[in-house]
N, C-alpha and C positions, 0 to 999 in steps of 0.2 A: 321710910322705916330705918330705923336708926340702925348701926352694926356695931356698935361700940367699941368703936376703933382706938386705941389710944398707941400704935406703931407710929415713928416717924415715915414720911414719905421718901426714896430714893431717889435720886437726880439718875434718869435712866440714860439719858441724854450724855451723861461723863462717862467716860470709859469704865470708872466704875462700878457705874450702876450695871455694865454688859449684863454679866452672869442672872443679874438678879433677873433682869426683864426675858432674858431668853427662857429662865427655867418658871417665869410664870406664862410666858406665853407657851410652854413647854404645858403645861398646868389646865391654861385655859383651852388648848387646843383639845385636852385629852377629854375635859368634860364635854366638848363638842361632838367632839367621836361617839362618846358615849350617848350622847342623845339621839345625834343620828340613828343610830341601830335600835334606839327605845321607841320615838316617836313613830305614827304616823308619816309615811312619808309625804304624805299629800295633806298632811293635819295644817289644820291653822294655826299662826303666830301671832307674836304682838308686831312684827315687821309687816304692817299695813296688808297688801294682800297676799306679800309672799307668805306661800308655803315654806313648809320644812326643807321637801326637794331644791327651794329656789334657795334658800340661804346657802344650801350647798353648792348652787351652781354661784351663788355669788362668791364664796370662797375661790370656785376654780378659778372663776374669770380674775378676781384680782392678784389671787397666785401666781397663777401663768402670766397675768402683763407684769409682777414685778419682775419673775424673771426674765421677761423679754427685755426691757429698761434696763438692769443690770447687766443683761448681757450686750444691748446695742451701746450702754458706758461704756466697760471694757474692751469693748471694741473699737472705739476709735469714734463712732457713729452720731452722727447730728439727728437728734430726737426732733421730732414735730413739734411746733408751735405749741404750749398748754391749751387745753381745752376751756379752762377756767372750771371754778367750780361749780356754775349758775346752773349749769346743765347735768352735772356728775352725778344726780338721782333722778334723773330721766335715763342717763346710759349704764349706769349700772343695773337699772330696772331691767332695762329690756336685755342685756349680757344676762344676767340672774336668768331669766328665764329661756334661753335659748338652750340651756343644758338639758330641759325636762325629757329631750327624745333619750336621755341617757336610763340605763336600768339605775335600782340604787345600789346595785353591786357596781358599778362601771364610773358612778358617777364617784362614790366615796372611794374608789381603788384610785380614780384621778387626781381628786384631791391630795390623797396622800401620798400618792407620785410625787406632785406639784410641789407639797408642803415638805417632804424630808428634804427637796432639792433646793427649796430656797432657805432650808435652818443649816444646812452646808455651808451656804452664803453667809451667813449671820454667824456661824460658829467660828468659821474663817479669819473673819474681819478683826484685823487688829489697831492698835489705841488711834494710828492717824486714820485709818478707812472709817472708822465706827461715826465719829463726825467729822471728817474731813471728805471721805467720798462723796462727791456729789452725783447722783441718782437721778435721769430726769421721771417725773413724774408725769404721769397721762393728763392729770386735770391741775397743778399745781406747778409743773418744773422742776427745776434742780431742787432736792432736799438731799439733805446728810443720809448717808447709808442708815442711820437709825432710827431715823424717823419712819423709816418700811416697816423694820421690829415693832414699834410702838403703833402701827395702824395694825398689824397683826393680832394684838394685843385689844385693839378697840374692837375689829372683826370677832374675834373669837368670842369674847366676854359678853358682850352685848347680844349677841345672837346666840348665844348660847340661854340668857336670859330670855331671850324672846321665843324658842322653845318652851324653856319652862313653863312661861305663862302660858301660852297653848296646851299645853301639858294640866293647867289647872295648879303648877304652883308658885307658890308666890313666897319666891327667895330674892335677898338682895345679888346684888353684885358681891365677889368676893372683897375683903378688906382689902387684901394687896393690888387689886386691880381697881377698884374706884378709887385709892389716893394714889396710882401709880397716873393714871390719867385725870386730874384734875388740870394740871398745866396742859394738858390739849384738849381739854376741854374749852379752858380761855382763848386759847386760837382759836376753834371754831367760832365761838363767840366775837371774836375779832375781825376774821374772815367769811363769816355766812350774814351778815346783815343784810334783810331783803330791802331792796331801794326803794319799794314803792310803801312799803311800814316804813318805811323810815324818811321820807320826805319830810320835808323842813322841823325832822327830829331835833330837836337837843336839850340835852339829859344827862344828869348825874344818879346812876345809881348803886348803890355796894352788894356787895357778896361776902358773907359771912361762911364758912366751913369748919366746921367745930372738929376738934380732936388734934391730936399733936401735929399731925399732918397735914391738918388742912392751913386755912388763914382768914386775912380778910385782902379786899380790892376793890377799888374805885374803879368805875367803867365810866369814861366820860362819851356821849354818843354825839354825834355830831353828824347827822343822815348817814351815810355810810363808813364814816371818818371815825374809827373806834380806837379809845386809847384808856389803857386798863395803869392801873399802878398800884402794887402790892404794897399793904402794910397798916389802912386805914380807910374807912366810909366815910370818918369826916363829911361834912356838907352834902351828904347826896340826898338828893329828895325822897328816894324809898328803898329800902333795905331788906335783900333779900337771906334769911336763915337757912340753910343744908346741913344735913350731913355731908362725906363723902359719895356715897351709892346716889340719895337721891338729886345730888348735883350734876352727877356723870349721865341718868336716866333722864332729867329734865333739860339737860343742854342739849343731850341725844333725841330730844322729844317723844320720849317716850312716855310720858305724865308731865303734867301742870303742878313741882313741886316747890316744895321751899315756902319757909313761913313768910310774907311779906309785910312790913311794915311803913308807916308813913303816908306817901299819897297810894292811895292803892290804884287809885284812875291810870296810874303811869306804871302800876307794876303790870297792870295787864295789858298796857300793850309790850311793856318787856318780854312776857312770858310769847308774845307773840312775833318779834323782831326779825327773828334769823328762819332762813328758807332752808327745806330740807338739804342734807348732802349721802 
């Protein structure tokens, strides 16, 4: 579904973009809240079997480990081994649901314990912490203090959509939040390729993103060896059309979208590549 976006996109990642990213995840967090207390607690979603209750317990769980991370950085503290990310939506599954003995008073009171104490963190951080802190991360390792902000931002959005549609509605992503995450989007796509779809792969295909904020990029695949370059499709054998929204819901696997053109034998297994996270 198109949003007819024509805003440029933010580098949220610069010190600059801080403000912006905090007062949208500021934004996105608050329509979560608000569905929380609308929905169903036990309603279904478009997040596979999680309930409504599990999105929330998956908020806690990754709230509370960023700040445990932040706080074992600060302290001085050798973070464990990354877990990688092969495993990250089998552990955060079963975390999601380990919350449900909680009430949904107890459960949303926690969350939002959790959540004013890590935008502390984030309001805090100044121009060298913002990307200069290094953060270790439970399934990934050292990341930039900001890249927590900007998974917040994918948390919120995306599961807040994924109520909706259990809810029966069928709203895009906000504008500012599908082109604020189109460049992590591309990581994922970078970083989630399944080895066994992807066995003696190799492949050129483009990505097309319409609106002042999006672009175009070359994804050359190589089995698990992915190498993206912004600015032209050139030579690639099939070419994929998005908006912003449904680029962010299709990387997200949340729909099979994007107009594809050329060989289409190789868009589908594109569309099939990358393992959940």
């Amino acid at each position: 579904m198109a949003t007819g976006t024509t805003r440029s996109r933010v580098n949220v990642m610069d010190y600059s973009g801080k403000e912006f990213l905090l007062n949208l995840d500021r934004a996105e967090r608050a329509e979560f809240y608000k569905l929380l207390d609308e929905a169903p607690w036990e309603g279904a979603t478009a997040s596979g079997h999680w309930q409504v209750r599990d999105l929330c317990g998956h908020l806690i769980d990754v709230t509370e480990g960023y700040l445990e991370r932040f706080a074992m950085e600060r302290a001085g503290q050798e973070a464990p081994a990354p877990l990688g990310l092969t495993i990250m939506a089998s552990r955060l599954d079963e975390h999601a649901q380990a919350f449900r003995a909680l009430s949904k008073e107890q459960a949303i009171t926690r969350l939002k314990t959790a959540s004013d104490k890590l935008f502390e963190i984030f309001d805090a951080l100044d121009e060298k912490q913002w990307s200069g802190e290094m953060v270790p991360h439970t399934y990934m390792g050292p990341l930039p203090a900001c890249f927590f902000a900007a998974f917040q931002l994918i948390d919120y959005s995306i599961h807040a959509w994924d109520i909706k549609v259990g809810l029966g509605r069928d709203e895009p992503l906000s504008d500012d939040a599908a082109l604020t995450l189109i460049p992590f989007m591309l990581i994922v796509i970078q970083y989630t390729v399944d080895a066994d779809r992807a066995a003696d792969l190799k492949c050129k295909f483009g990505i097309n993103i319409e609106g002042s904020g999006g672009g175009s990029w070359a994804v050359d695949v190589d089995g698990t060896t992915v190498n993206i370059v912004e600015g032209s499709t050139e030579g690639c054998e099939t070419i994929f059309d998005f908006d912003p929204n449904d680029f962010v819901l299709s990387t997200y696997q949340r729909r099979r979208g994007g107009r594809a053109s050329g060989n289409l034998e190789l868009a589908d297994k594109v569309r099939d590549l990358l393992f959940k996270i």
